[in-house]
C-alpha positions in Angstrom: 21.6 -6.5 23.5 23.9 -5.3 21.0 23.4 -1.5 20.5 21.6 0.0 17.8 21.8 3.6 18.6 24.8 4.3 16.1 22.7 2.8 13.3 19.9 4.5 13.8 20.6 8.2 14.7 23.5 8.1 11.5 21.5 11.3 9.3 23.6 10.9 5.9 22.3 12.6 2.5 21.1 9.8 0.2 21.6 9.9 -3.0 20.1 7.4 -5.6 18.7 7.4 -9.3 15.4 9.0 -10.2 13.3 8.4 -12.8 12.7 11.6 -14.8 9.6 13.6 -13.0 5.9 12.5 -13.5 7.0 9.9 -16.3 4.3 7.0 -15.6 5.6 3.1 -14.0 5.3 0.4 -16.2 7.1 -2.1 -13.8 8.7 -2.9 -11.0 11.4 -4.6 -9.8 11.4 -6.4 -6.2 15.1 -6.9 -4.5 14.3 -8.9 -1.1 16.8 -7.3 1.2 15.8 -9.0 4.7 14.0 -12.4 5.5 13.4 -13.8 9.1 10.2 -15.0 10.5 9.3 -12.0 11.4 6.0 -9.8 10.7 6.5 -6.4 9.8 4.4 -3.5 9.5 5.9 -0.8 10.5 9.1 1.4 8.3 10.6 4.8 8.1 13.3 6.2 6.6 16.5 7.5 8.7 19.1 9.5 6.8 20.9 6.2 5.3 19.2 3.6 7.0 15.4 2.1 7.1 14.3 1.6 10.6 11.9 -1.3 11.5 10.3 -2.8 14.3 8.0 -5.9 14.3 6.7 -8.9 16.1 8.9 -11.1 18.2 10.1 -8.4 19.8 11.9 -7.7 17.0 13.8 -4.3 15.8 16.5 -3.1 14.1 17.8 -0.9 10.8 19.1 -1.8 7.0 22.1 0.5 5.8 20.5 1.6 2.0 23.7 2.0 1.1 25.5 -1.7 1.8 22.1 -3.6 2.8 23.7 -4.6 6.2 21.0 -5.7 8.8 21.3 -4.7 12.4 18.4 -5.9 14.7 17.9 -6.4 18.1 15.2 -7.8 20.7 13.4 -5.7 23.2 11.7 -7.8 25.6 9.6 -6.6 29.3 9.6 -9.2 32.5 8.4 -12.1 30.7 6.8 -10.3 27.4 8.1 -10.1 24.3 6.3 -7.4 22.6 4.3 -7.0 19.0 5.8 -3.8 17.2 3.2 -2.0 14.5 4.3 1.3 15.1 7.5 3.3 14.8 8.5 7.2 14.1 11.5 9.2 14.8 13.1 12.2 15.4 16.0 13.7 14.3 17.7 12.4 17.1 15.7 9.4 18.2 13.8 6.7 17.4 10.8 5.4 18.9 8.6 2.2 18.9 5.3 1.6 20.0 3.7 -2.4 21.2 0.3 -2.9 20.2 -1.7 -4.6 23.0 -1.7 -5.2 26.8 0.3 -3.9 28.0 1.2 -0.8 25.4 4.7 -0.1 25.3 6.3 2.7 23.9 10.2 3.0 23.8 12.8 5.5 22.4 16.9 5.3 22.4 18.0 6.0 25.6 21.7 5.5 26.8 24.5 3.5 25.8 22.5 2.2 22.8 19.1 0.9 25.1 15.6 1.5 24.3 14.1 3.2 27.3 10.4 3.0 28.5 9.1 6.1 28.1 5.4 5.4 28.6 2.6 2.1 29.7 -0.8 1.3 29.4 -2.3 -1.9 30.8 -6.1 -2.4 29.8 -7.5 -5.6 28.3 -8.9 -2.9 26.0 -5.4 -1.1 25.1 -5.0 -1.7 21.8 -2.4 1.1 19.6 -2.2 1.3 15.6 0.3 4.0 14.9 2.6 7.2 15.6 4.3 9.7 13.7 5.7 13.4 14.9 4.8 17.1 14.1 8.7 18.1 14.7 11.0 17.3 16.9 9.2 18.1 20.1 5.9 17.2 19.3 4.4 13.3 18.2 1.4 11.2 18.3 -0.1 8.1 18.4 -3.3 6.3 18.1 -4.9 3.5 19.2 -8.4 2.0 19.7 -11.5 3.3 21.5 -11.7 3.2 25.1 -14.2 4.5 27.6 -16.2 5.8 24.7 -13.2 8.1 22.5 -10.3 7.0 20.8 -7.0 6.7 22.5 -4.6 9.5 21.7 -0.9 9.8 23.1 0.1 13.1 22.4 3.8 14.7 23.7 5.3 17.9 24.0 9.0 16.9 25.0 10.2 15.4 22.3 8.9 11.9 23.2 10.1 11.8 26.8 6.7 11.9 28.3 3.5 11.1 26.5 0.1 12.0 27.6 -3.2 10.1 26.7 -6.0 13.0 25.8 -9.1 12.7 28.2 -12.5 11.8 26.3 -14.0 15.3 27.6 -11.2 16.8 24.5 -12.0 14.3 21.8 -15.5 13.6 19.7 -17.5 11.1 20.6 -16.4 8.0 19.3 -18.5 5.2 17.4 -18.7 1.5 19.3 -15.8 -0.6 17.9 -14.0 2.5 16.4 -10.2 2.3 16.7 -7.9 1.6 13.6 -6.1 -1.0 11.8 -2.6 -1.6 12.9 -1.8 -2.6 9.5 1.2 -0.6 7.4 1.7 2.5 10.3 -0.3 4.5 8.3 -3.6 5.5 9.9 -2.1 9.3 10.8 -0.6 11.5 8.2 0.4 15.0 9.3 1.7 18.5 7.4 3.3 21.2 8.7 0.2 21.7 12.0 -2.5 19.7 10.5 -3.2 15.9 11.4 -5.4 13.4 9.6 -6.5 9.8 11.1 -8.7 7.4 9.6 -10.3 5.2 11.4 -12.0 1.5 10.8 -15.4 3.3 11.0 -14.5 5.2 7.7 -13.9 8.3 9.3 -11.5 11.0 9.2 -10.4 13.1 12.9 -8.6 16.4 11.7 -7.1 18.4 14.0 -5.9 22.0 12.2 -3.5 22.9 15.7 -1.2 19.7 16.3 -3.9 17.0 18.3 -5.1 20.4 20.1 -8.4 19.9 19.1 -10.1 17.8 16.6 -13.6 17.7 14.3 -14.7 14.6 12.1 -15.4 14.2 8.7 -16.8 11.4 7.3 -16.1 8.8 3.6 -18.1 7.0 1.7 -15.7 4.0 2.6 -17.2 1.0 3.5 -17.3 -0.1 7.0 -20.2 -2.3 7.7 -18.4 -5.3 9.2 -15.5 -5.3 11.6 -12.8 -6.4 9.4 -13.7 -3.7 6.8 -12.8 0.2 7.0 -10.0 2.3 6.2 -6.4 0.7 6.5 -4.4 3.7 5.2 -4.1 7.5 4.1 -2.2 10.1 2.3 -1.8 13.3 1.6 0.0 15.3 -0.8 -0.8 18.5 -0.1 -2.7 20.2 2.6 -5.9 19.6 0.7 -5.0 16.6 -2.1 -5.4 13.6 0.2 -6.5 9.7 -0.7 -7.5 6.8 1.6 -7.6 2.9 0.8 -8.8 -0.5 3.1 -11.6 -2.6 2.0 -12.2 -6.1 4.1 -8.8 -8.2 4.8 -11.3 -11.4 5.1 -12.7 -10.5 1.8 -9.8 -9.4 0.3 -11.2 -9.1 -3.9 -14.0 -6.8 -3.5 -13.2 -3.9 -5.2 -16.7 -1.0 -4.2 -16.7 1.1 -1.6 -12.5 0.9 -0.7 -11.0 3.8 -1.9 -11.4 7.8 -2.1 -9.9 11.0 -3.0 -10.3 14.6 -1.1 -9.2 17.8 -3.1 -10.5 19.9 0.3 -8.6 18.9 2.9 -10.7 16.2 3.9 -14.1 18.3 4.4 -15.6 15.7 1.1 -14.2 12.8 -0.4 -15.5 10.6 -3.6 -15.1 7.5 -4.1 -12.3 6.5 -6.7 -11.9 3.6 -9.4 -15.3 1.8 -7.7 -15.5 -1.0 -8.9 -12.6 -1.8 -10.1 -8.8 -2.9 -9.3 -6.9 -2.0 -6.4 -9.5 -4.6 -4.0 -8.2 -4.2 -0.6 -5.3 -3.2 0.1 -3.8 -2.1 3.5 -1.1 0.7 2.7 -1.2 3.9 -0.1 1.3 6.5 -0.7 1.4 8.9 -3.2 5.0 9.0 -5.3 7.1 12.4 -4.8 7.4 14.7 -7.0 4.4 14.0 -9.3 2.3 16.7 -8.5 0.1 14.4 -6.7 -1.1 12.3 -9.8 1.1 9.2 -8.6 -0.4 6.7 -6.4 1.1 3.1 -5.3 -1.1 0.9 -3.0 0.0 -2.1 -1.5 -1.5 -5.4 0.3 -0.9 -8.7 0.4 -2.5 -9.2 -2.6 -0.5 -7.1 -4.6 1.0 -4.1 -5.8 -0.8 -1.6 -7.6 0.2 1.8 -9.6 -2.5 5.2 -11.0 -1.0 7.7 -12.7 -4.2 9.9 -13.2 -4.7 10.4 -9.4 -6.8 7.1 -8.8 -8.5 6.9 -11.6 -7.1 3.9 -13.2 -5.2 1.9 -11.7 -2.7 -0.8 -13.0 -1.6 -3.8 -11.2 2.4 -4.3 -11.0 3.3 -7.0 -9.8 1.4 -9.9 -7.2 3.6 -10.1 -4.7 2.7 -10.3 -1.0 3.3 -6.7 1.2 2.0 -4.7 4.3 3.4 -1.5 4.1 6.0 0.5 1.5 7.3 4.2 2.2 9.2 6.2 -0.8 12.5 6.7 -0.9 12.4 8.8 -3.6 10.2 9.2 -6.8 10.8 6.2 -8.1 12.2 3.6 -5.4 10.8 2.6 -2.4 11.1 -0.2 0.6 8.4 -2.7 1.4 7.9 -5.0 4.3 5.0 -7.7 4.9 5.5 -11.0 6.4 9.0 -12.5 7.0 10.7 -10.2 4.4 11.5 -6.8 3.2 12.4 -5.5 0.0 13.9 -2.6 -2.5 11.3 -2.1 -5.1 12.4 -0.1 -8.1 9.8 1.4 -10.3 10.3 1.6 -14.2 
């Protein structure tokens, strides 16, 4: 396995060309910078480089700079691992399988992912991760034995522990998440938000500690519809986005806006364009008014906060994360890309 640890931990200041603040996209430009037959839903930005993990095994990092590719394979016994989750610290990376049995690496020595925690259930089934700080992270993965699952660590990723039921709200039959763009959890400074398929929203205020629910008006009513993806800007401006992957053009009951924190939300643009889509971020620096949402069905743009919404361009992505306020990396099936907004 060739090593990956040099490429991954390098924390370099970036520096690239911004549009001038809060002036609205018209366009945008798509620069494929990686193709393999490999699925990939899961991105973050490292200093200089955009980390990845995906199926096959399948892991690595692009330099922003130069576009080199460096990717590996992590394979256990006789399985080769589904990536849809991945985080970091500021001095490691981790990556987290999705089904039986969950696996969960960071960088240990001499360039080697290490095994850092397992799960084997038929019923293990894990959506995404992110971290607080450099100590503290968590992931999230389907319902079992009547609560969601919840790895939460203390250590800096070296241990993880799974949060009984008896500390969690009860949770709906079927409820879990979709392991879709990595983007089910969003946190800020000690506050966590994750939606779920069921269209609802666990908020913790203390770092996974303890949590409350609060509930969308996003539709859930079959299994392949619910929330794919959340936001926020602030501590109380905060969007969410899914719909139905198997009905992929309807357009009600997929998308909504909190200005509380999450307590309420209203629907937004019902009825009309984005349809479902499986990833949303809001674009820095644009005092929250700037939304992109992404699917494989398209990539959209609001500039009034999800009002209206205009479509950019057609092509085919999972998940994008912002590079700066007005280029960002996308990945979806067999490819990522640089997309530049105009």
């Amino acid at each position: 396995m060739r090593s990956l640890l040099p490429f991954l931990l390098v924390i370099l200041f970036i520096s690239c060309s911004e549009k001038p603040k809060n002036e609205p996209f018209t366009s945008v430009e798509v620069e494929i910078v990686y193709e393999d037959s490999v699925s990939i839903r899961a991105i973050e930005f490292m200093g200089n480089s955009l980390g990845y993990a995906g199926s096959n095994g399948v892991f690595g990092s692009v330099d922003i700079a130069t576009g080199k590719v460096r990717e590996s394979i992590e394979k256990y016994h006789t399985t080769i691992p589904e990536f849809r989750s991945i985080s970091h610290t500021s001095t490691d990376f981790f990556m987290l399988s999705v089904a039986n049995p969950a696996l969960l690496y960071k960088t240990g020595e001499n360039g080697r992912m290490q095994l850092v925690y397992k799960e084997e259930d038929e019923s293990v089934f894990y959506d995404a991760m992110t971290f607080w700080n450099d100590a503290e992270g968590i992931a999230v993965g389907d319902s079992m034995n009547g609560c969601l699952s919840i790895l939460i660590t203390r250590d800096g990723g070296n241990t993880w522990k799974k949060m009984p039921c008896s500390q969690l709200p009860e949770g709906l039959e079927g409820e879990g998440a979709f392991a879709a763009s990595n983007t089910n959890i969003k946190v800020l400074g000690d506050k966590t938000w994750i939606a779920t398929n069921k269209s609802r929203i666990y908020f913790s205020g203390d770092k996974g500690k303890t949590w409350q629910i609060y509930t969308t008006p996003v539709k859930s009513v079959v299994e392949t519809q619910g929330i794919f993806s959340i936001d926020f800007y602030n501590e109380n401006l905060g969007v969410v986005i899914g719909g139905d992957f198997q009905d992929p053009d309807t357009n009600t009951g997929n998308k909504a806006i909190t200005t509380d924190g999450g307590k309420t939300w209203q629907l937004m643009a019902n009825g009309q364009n984005p349809q479902y889509r499986s990833c949303i971020q809001f674009v820095p620096g644009s005092d929250g008014n700037g939304l992109v949402a992404i699917g494989f069905t398209g990539i959209s743009y609001s500039s009034d906060r999800g009002v209206t919404w205009k479509q950019l361009s057609d092509e085919s992505f999972y998940t994008l994360r912002f590079l700066n306020n007005s280029v960002a990396y996308a990945a979806g099936k067999n490819r990522m890309a640089k997309l530049i907004f105009n």
